[in-house]
Backbone as a ProteinNet text record, in pm:
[ID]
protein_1_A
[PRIMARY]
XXXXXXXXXXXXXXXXXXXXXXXXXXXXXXXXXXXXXXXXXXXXXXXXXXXXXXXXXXXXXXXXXXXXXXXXXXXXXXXXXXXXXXXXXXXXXXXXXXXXXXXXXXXXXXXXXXXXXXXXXXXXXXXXXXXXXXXXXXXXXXXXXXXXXXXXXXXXXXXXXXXXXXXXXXXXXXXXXXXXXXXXXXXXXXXXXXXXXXXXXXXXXXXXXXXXXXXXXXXXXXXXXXXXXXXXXXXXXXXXXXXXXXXXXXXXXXXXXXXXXXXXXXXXXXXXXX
[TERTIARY]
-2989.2	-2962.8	-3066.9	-3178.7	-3238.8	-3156.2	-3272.2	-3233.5	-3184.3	-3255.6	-3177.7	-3081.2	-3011.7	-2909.4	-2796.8	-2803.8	-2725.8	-2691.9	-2745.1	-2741.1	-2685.4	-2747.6	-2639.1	-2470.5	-2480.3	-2330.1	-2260.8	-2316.2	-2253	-2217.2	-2300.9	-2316.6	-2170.2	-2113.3	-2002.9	-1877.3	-1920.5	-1757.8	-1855	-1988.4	-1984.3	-1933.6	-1870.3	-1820.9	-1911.9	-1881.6	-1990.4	-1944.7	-2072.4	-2060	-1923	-1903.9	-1805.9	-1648.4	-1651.6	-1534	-1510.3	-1606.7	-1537.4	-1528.3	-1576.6	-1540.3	-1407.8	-1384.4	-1264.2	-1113.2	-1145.6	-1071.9	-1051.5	-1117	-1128.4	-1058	-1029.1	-995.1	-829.6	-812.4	-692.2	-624.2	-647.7	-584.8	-565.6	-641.2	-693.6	-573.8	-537.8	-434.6	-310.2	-333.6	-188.5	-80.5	47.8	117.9	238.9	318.6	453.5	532.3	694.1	752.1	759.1	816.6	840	887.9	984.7	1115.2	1048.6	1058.6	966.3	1080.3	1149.4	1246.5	1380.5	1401.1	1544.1	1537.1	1412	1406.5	1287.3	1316.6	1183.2	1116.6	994	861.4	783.4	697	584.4	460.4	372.4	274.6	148.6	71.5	-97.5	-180.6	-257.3	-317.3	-300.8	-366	-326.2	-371.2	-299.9	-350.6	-471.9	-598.1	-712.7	-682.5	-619.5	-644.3	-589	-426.2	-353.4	-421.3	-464.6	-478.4	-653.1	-745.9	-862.3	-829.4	-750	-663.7	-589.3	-550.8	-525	-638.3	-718.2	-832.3	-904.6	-963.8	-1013	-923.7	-788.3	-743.7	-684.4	-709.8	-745.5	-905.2	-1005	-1135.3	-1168.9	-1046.1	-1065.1	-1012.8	-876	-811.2	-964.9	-1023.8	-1118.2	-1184	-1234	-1376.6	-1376.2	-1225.7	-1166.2	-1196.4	-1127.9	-1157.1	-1318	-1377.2	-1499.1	-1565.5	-1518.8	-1656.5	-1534.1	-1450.2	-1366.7	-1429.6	-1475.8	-1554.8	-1675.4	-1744.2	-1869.9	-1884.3	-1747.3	-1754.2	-1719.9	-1755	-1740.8	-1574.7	-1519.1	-1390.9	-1346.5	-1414	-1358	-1405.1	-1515.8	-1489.7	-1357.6	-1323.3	-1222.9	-1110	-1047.2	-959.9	-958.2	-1081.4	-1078.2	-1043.5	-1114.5	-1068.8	-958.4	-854.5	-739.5	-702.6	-689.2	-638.6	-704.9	-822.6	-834.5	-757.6	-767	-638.5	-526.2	-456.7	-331.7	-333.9	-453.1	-412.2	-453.7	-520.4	-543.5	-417.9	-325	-213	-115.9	-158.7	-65.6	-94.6	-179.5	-234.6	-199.7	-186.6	-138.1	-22.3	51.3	206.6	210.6	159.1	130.4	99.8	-32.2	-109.9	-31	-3.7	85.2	206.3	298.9	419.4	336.5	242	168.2	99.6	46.6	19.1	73.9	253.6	332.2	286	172.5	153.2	223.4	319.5	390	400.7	398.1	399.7	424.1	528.3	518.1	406.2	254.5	182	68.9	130.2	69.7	137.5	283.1	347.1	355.2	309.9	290.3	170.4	80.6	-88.5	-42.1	-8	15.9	92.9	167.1	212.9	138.7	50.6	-47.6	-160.8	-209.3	-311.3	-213.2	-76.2	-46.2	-11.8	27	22.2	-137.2	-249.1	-374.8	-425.8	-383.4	-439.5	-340.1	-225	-129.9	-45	-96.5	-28	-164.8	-247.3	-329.2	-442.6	-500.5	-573.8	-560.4	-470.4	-425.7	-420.6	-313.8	-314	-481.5	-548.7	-702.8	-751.9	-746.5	-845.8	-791	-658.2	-595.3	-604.3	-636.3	-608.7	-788.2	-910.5	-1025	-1079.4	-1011.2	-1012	-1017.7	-872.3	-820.3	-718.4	-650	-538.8	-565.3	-747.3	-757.2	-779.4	-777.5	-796.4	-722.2	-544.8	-476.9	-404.4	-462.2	-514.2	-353.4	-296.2	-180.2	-96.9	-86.5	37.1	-26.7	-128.2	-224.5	-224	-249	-257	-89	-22.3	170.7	216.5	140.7	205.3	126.3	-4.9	-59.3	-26.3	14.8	112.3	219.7	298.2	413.8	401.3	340	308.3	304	199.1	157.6	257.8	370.6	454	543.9	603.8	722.7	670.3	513	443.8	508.7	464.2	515.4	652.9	731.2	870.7	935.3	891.8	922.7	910	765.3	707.9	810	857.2	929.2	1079.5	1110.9	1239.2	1246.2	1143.7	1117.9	1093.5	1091.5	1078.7	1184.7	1244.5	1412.7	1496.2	1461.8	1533	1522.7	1432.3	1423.5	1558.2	1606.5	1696.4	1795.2	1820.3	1961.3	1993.2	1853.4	1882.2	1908.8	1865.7	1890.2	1745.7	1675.7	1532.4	1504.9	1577.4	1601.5	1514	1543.8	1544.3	1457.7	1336.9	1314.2	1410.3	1466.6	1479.2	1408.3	1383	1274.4	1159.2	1017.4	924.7	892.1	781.3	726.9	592.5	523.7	405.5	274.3	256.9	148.8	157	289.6	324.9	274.6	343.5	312.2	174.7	64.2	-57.9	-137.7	-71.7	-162.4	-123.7	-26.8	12.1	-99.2	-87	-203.1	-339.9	-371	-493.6	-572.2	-476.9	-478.6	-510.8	-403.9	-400.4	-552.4	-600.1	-729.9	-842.3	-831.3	-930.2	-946.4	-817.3	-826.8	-865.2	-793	-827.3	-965.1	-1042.4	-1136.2	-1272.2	-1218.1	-1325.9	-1290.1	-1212.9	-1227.4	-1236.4	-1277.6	-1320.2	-1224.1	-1078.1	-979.6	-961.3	-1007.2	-1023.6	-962	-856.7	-798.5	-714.8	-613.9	-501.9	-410.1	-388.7	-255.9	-261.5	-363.4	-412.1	-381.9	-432.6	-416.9	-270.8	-168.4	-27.3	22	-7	39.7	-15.1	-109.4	-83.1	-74.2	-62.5	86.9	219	219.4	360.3	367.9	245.5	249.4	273.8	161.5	169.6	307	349.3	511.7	581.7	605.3	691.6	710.5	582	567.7	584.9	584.4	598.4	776.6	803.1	997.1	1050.8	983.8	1065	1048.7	926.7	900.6	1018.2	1115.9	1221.8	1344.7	1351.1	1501.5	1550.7	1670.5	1732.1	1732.6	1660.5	1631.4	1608.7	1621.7	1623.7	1546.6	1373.9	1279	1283.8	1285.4	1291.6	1159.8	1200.2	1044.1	1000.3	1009.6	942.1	924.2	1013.4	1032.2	1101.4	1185.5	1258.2	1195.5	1082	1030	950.4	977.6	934.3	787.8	664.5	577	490.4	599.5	543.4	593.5	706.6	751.9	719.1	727	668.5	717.7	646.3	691.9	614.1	723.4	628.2	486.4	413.2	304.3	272.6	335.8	294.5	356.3	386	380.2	236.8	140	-13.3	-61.2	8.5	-115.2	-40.7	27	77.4	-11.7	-57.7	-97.9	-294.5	-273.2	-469	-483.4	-378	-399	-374.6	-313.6	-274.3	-412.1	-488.2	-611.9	-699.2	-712	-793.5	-777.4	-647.7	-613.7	-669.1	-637.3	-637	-845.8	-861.2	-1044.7	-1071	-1001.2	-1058.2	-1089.7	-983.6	-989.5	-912.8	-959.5	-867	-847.5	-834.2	-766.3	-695.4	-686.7	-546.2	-451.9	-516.5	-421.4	-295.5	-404.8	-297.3	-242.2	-279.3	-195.4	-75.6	-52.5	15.4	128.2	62.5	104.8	253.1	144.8	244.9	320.2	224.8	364.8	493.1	498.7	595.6	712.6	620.3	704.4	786.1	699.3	763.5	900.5	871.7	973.8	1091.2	1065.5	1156.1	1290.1	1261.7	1379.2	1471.2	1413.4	1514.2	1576.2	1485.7	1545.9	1655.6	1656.8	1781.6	1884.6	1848.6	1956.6	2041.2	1944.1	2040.2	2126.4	2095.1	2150.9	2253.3	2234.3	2390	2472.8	2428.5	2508.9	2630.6	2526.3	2609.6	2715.4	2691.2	2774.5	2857.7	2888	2979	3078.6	3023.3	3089.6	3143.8
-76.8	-79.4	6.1	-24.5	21.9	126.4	206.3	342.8	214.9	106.4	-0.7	-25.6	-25.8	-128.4	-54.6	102.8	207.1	229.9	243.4	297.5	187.5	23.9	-18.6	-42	-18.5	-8.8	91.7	279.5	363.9	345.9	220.9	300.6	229.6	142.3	138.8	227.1	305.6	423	553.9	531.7	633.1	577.8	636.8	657.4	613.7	539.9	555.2	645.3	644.1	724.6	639.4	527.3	452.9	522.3	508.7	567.2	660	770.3	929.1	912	832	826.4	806	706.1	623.6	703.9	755.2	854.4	1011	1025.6	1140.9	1128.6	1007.7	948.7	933	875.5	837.3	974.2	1082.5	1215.3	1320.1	1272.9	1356.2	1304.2	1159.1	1116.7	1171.6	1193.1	1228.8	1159.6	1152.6	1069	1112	1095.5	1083.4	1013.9	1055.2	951.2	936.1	855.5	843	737.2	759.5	641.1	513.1	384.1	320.7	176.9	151	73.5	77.4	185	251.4	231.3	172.9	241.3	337.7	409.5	466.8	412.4	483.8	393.7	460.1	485.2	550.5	564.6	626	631.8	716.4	616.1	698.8	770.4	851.7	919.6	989.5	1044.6	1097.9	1097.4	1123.9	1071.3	1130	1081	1140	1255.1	1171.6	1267.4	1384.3	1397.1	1500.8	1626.5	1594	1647.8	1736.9	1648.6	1694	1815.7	1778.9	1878.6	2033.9	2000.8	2110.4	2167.1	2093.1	2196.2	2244.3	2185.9	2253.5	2438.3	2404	2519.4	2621.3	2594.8	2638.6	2678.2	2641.6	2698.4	2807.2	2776.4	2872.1	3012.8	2985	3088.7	3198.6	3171.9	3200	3240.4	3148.8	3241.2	3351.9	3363.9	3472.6	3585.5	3592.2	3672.1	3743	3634.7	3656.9	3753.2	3705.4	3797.6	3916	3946.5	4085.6	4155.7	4088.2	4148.5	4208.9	4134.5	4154.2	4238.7	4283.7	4375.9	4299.4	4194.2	4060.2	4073	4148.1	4119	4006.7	3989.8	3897.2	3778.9	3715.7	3622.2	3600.6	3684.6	3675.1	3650.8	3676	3702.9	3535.8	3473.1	3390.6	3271.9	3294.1	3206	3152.5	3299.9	3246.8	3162.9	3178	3099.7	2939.1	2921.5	2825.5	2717.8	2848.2	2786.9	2761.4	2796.9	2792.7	2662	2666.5	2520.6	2397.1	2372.9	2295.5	2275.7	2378.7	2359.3	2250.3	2326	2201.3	2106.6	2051	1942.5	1826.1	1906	1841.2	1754.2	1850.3	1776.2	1643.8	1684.3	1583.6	1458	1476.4	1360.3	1289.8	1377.4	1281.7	1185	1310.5	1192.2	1092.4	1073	960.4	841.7	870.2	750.5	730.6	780.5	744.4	786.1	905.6	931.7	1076.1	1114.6	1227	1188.6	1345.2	1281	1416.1	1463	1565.9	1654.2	1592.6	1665.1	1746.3	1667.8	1702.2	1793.1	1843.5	1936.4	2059.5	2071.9	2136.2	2228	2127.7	2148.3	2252.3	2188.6	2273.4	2392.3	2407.2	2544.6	2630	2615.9	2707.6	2740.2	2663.5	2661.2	2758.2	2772.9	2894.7	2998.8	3019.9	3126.9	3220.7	3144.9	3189.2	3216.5	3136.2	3141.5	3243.2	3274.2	3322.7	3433.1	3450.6	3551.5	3623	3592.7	3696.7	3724.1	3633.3	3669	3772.6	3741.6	3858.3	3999.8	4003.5	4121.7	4200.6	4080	4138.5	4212.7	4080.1	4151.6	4307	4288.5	4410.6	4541.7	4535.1	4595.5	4651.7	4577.8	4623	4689.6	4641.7	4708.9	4848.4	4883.8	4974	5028.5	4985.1	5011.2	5103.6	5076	5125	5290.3	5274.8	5429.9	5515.1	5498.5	5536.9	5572.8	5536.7	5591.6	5459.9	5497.3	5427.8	5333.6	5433.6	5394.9	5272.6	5214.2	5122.4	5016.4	5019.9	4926.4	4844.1	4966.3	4920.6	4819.7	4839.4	4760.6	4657.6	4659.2	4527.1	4423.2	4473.4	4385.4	4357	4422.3	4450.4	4297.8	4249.4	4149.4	4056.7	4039	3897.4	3858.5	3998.7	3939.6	3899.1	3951.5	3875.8	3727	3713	3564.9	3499.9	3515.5	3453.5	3417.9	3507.5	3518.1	3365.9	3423.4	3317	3180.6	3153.2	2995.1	2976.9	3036.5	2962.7	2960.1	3038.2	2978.9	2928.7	2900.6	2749.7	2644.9	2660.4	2501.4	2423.2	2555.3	2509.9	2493	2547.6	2498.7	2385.8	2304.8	2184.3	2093	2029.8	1978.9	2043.2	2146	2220.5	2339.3	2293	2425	2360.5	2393.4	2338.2	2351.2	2201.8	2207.2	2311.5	2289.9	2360.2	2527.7	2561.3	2710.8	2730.6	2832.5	2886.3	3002	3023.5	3127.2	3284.9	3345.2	3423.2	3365.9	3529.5	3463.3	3388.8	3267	3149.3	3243.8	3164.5	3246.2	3249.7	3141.4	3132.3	3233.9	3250.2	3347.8	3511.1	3527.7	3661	3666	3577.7	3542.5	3570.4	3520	3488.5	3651.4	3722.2	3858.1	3965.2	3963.5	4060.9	4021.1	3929.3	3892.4	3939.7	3851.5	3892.9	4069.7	4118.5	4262.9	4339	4291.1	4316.8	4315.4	4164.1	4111.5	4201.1	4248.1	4328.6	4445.3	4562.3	4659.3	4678	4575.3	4591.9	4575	4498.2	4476.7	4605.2	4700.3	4819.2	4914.5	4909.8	5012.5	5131.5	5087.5	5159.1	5170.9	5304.8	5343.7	5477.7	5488.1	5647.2	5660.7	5742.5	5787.5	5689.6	5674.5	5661.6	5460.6	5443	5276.2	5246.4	5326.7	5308.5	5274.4	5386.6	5393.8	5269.2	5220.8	5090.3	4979.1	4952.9	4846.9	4866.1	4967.7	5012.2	4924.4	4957.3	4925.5	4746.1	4732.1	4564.5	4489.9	4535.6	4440.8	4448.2	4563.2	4610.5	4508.4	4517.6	4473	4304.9	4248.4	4108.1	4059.1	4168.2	4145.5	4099	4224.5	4192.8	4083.7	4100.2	3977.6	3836.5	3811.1	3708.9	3697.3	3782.6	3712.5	3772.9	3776.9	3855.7	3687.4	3728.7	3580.9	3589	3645.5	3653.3	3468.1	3398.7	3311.8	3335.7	3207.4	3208	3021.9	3025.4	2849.9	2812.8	2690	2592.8	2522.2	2529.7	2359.6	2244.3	2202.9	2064.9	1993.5	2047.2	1932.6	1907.5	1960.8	1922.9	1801.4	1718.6	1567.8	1559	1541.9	1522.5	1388.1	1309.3	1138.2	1084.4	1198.1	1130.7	1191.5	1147.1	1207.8	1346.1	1389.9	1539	1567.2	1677	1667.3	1746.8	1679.7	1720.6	1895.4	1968.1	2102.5	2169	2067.7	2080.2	2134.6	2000.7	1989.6	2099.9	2140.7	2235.4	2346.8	2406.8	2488.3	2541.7	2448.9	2453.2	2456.3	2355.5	2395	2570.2	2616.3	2746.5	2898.5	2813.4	2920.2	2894.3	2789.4	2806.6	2837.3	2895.9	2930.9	3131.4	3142.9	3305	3353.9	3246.7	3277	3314.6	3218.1	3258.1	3348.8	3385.8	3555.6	3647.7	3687.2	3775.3	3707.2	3621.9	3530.7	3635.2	3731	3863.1	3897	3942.6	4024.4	3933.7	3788.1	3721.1	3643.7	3671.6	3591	3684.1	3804.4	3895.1	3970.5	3902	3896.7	3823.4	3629.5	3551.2	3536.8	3566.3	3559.1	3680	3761.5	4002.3	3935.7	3808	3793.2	3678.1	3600.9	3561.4	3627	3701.6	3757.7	3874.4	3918.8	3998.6	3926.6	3788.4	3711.3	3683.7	3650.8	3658.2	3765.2	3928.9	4060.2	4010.8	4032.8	4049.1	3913.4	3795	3670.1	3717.8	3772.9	3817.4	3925.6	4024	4144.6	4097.8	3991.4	3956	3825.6	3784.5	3730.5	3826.2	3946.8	4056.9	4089.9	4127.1	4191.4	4112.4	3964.7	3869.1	3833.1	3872.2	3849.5	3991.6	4094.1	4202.7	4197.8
-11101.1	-10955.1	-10884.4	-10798.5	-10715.4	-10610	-10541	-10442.9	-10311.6	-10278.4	-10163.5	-10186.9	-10307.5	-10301.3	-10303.7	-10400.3	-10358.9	-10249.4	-10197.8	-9996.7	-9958.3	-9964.4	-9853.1	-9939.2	-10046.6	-10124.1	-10048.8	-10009.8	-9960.4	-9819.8	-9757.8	-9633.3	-9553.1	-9626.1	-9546.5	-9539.7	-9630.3	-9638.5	-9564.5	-9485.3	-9375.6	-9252.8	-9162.8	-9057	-8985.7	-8827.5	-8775.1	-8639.5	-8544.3	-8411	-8342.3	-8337.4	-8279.4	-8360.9	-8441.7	-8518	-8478.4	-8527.6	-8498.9	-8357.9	-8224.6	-8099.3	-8086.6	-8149.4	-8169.4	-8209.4	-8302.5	-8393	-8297.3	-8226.5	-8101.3	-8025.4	-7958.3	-7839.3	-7871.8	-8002.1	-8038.9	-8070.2	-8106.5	-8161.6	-8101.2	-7940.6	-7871.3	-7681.1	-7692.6	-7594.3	-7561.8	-7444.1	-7396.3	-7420.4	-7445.2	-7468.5	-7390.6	-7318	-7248.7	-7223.8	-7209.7	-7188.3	-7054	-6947.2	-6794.3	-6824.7	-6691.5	-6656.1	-6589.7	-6595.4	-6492.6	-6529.7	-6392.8	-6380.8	-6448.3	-6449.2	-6518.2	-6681.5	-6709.6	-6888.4	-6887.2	-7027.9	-7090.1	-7159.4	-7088.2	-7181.8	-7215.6	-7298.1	-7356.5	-7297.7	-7187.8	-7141.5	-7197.9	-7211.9	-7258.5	-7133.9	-7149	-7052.7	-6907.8	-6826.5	-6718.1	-6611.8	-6485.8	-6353.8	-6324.5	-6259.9	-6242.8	-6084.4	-5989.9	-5850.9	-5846.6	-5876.1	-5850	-5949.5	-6082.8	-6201.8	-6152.3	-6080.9	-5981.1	-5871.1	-5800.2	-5710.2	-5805.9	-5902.7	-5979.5	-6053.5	-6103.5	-6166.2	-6040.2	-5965.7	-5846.4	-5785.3	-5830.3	-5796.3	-5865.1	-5994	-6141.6	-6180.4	-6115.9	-6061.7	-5939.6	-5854.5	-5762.4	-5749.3	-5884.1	-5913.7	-6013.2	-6065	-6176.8	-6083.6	-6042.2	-5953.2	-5835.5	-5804.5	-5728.9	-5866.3	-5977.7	-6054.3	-6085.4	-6094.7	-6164.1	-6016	-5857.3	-5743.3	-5767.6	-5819.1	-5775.5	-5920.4	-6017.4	-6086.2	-6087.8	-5958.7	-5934.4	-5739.7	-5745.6	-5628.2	-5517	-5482.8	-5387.3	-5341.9	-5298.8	-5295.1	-5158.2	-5052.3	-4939.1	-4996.8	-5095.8	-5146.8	-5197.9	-5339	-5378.5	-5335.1	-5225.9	-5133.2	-5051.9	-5009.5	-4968.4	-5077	-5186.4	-5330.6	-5353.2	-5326.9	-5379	-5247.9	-5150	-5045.8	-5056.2	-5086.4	-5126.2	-5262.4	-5315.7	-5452.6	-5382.9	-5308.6	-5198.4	-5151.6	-5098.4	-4974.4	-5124.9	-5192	-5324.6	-5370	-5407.2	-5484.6	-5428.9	-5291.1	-5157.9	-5202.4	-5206	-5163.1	-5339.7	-5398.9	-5527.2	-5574.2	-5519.7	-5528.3	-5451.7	-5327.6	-5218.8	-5262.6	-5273.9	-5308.6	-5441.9	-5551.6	-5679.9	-5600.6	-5507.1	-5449.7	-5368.8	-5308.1	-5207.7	-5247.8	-5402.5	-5483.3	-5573.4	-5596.8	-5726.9	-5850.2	-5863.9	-5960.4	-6018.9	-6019.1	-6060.8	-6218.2	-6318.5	-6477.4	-6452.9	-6565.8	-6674	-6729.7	-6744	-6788.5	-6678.8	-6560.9	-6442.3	-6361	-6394.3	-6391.4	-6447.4	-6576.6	-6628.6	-6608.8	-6597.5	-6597.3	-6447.9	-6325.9	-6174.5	-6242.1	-6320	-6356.6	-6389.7	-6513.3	-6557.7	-6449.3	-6358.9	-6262.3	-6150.1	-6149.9	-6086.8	-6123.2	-6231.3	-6292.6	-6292.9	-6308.8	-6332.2	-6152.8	-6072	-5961.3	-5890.1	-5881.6	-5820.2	-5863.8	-6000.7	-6087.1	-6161.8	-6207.3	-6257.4	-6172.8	-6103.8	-6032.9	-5927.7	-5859.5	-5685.3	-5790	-5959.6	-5965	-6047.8	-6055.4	-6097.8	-6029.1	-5901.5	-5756.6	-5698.5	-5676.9	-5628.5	-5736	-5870.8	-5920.9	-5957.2	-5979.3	-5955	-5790.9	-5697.5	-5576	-5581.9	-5578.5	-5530.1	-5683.8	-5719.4	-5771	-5895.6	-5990.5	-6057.3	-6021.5	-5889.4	-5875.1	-5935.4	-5896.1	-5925.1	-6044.4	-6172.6	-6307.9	-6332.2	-6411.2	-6524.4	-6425.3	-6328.5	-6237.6	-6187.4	-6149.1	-6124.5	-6137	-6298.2	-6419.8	-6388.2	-6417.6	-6460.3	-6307.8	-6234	-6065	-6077.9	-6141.8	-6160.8	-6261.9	-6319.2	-6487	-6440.5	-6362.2	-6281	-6204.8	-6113.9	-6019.6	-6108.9	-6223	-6343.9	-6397.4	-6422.1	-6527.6	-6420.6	-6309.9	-6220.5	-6210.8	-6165.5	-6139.7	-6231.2	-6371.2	-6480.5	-6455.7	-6452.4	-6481.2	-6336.4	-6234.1	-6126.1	-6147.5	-6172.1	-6231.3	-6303.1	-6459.5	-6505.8	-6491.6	-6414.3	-6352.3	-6232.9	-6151.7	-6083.7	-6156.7	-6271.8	-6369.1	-6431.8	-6429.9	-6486.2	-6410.4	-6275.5	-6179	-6108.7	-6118.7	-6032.6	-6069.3	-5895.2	-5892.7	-5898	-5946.1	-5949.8	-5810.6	-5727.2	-5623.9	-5461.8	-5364	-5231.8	-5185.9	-5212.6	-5161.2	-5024.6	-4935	-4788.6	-4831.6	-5002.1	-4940.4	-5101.6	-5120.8	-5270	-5313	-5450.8	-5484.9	-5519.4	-5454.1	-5419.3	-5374.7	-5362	-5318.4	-5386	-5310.4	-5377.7	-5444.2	-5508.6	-5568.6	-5504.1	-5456.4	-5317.9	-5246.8	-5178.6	-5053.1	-5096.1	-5215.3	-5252.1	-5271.9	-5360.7	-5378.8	-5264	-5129.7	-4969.6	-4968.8	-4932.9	-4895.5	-4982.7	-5083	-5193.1	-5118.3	-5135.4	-5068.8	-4959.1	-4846.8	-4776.2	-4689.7	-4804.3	-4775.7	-4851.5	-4915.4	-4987.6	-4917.1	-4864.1	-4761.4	-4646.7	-4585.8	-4454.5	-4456.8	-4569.2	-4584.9	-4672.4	-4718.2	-4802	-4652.8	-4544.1	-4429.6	-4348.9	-4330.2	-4280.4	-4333	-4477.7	-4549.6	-4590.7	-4593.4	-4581	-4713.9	-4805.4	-4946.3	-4943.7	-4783.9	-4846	-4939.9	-4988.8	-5050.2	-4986.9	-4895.8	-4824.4	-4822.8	-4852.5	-4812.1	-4997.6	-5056.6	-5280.2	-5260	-5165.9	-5210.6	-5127.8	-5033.6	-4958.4	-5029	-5095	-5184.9	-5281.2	-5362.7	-5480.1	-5428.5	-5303.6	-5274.7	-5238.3	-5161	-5146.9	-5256.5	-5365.2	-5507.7	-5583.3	-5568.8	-5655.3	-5583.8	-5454.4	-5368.6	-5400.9	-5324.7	-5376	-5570.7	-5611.5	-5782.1	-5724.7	-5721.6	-5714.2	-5641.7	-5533.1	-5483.6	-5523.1	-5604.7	-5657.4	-5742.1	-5807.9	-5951.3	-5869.3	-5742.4	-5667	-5636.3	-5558.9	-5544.6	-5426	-5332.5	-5159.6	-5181.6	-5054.6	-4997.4	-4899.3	-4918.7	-4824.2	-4797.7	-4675.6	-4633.5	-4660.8	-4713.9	-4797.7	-4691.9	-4566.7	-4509.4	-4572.4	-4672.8	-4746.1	-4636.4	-4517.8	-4509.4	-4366	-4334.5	-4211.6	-4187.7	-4122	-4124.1	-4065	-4167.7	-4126.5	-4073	-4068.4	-4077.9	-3933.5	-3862.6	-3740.5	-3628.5	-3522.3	-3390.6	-3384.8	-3290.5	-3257	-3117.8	-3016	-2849.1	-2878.4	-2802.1	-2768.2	-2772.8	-2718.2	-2714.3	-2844.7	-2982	-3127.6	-3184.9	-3183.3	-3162.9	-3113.8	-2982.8	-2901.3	-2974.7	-3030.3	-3068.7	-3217.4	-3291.1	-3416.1	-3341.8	-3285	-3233.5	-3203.2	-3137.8	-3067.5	-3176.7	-3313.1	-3376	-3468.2	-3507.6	-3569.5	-3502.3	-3358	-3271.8	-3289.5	-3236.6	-3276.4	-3450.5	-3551.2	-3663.1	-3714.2	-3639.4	-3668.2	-3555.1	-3465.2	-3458	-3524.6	-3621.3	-3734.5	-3805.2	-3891.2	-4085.7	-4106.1	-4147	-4250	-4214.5	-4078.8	-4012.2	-3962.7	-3917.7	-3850.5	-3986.6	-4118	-4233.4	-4265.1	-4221.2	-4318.1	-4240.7	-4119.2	-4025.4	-4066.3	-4132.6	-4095.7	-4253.2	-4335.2	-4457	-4462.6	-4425.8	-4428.6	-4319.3	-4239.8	-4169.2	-4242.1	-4305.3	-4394.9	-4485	-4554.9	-4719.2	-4605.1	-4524.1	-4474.5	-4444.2	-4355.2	-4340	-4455.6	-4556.8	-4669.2	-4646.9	-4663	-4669.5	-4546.4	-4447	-4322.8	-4315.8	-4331.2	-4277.2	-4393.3	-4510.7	-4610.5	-4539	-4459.6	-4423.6	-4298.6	-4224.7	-4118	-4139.6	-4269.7	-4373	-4396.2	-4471.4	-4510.3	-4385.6	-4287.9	-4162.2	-4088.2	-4073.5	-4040.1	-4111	-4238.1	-4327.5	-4309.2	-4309.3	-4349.1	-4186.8
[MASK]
++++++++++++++++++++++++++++++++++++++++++++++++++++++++++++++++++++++++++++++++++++++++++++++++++++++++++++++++++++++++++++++++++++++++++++++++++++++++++++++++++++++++++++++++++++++++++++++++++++++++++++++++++++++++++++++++++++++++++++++++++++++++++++++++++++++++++++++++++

């Protein structure tokens, strides 16, 4: 037997580039189940748009990290808010082209945890926080781990709660508040003692209330598809007009009025009850 005739004898038990493609593709598929006409069925792969919308804000969570690494903090600050309005825009878009899946749920979880939970306590915590030696560190772990802790009991809770309202803060909200508060005090140069211990207290604060059972209203049930009067519109033109005066103070206005909102309608349940 000749060295030709060997070789083409072997060469069919090599693999080719098509195979191991092949073999990649197949080991490598998503697989899920989803309901589709009141049975289950087995679905391959995953939605391209909503899943775009989440890495985009799973990139923005990161690269907030990476300028608070590199001193850049009003980038950072602006990052995450960009991860914010992205996240929006996710859910959205899946309910608008019927593409909602399980793995695209999941995927929006981890992309907030990273954008909304480790990041704000990076930035806040290379800011300022490391000043404050241990105690620092513990309010910044403090914030990641409530993040954590919230996400996943917003996961187990779906459906079992009253869309109308979240159980604690949402993670965005607390996310926009840290930020925010970074952004502002990082543009007035406010590096005293007394500014370390106020966002000690912001990041702690927003940590807790993220896993408390305060009640903050979701705007889920506000109808965005039907008319509304006119001085609605002018109302929203005039508040993105005030808001680019000063973006830092005016958000950190806008969400410190939110996140207060919960204590405060809780304490004014309390009192009407008692």
């Amino acid at each position: 037997m000749n060295r030709d005739s060997h070789h083409s004898e072997q060469e069919p038990d090599q693999p080719s580039d098509e195979d191991l493609a092949s073999t990649f593709m197949r080991e490598s598929e998503v697989i899920e189940e989803a309901e589709e006409g009141g049975r289950k069925v087995r679905r391959k792969g995953v939605y391209l748009l909503p899943n775009l919308f989440t890495t985009s804000a799973l990139f923005s969570g990161f690269f907030a990290m990476v300028a608070a690494v590199n001193g850049d903090f009003t980038t950072a600050s602006i990052a995450i808010f960009i991860a914010m309005v992205l996240d929006g825009l996710d859910g959205r878009v899946a309910r608008l082209t019927n593409t909602q899946s399980d793995f695209g749920a999941e995927y929006d979880s981890l992309s907030d945890m990273l954008s909304f939970g480790v990041a704000p306590g990076l930035v806040a915590f290379i800011w300022i926080l490391q000043d404050i030696g241990k105690t620092g560190w513990v309010v910044a772990f403090l914030y990641v781990a409530c993040a954590a802790l919230r996400l996943a009991r917003f996961n187990v809770q779906i459906g079992s709660v009253d869309k109308k309202w979240f159980i604690g803060l949402p993670s965005p909200s607390a996310a926009a508040l840290v930020a925010a508060s970074v952004w502002t005090f990082h543009s007035f140069d406010a590096d005293a003692f007394g500014f370390k211990l106020l966002m000690l207290f912001v990041v702690g604060a927003a940590g807790i209330l993220m896993v408390s059972n305060i009640r903050y209203y979701s705007f889920k049930d506000v109808d965005l598809k039907g008319p509304v009067p006119f001085v609605f519109l002018l109302a929203i033109v005039l508040g993105f007009v005030v808001i680019s005066i000063e973006p830092s103070v005016m958000l950190l206005l806008l969400f410190g009025t939110y996140v207060i909102s919960g204590p405060a309608m809780a304490l004014m349940r309390k009192l009407k009850h008692s």
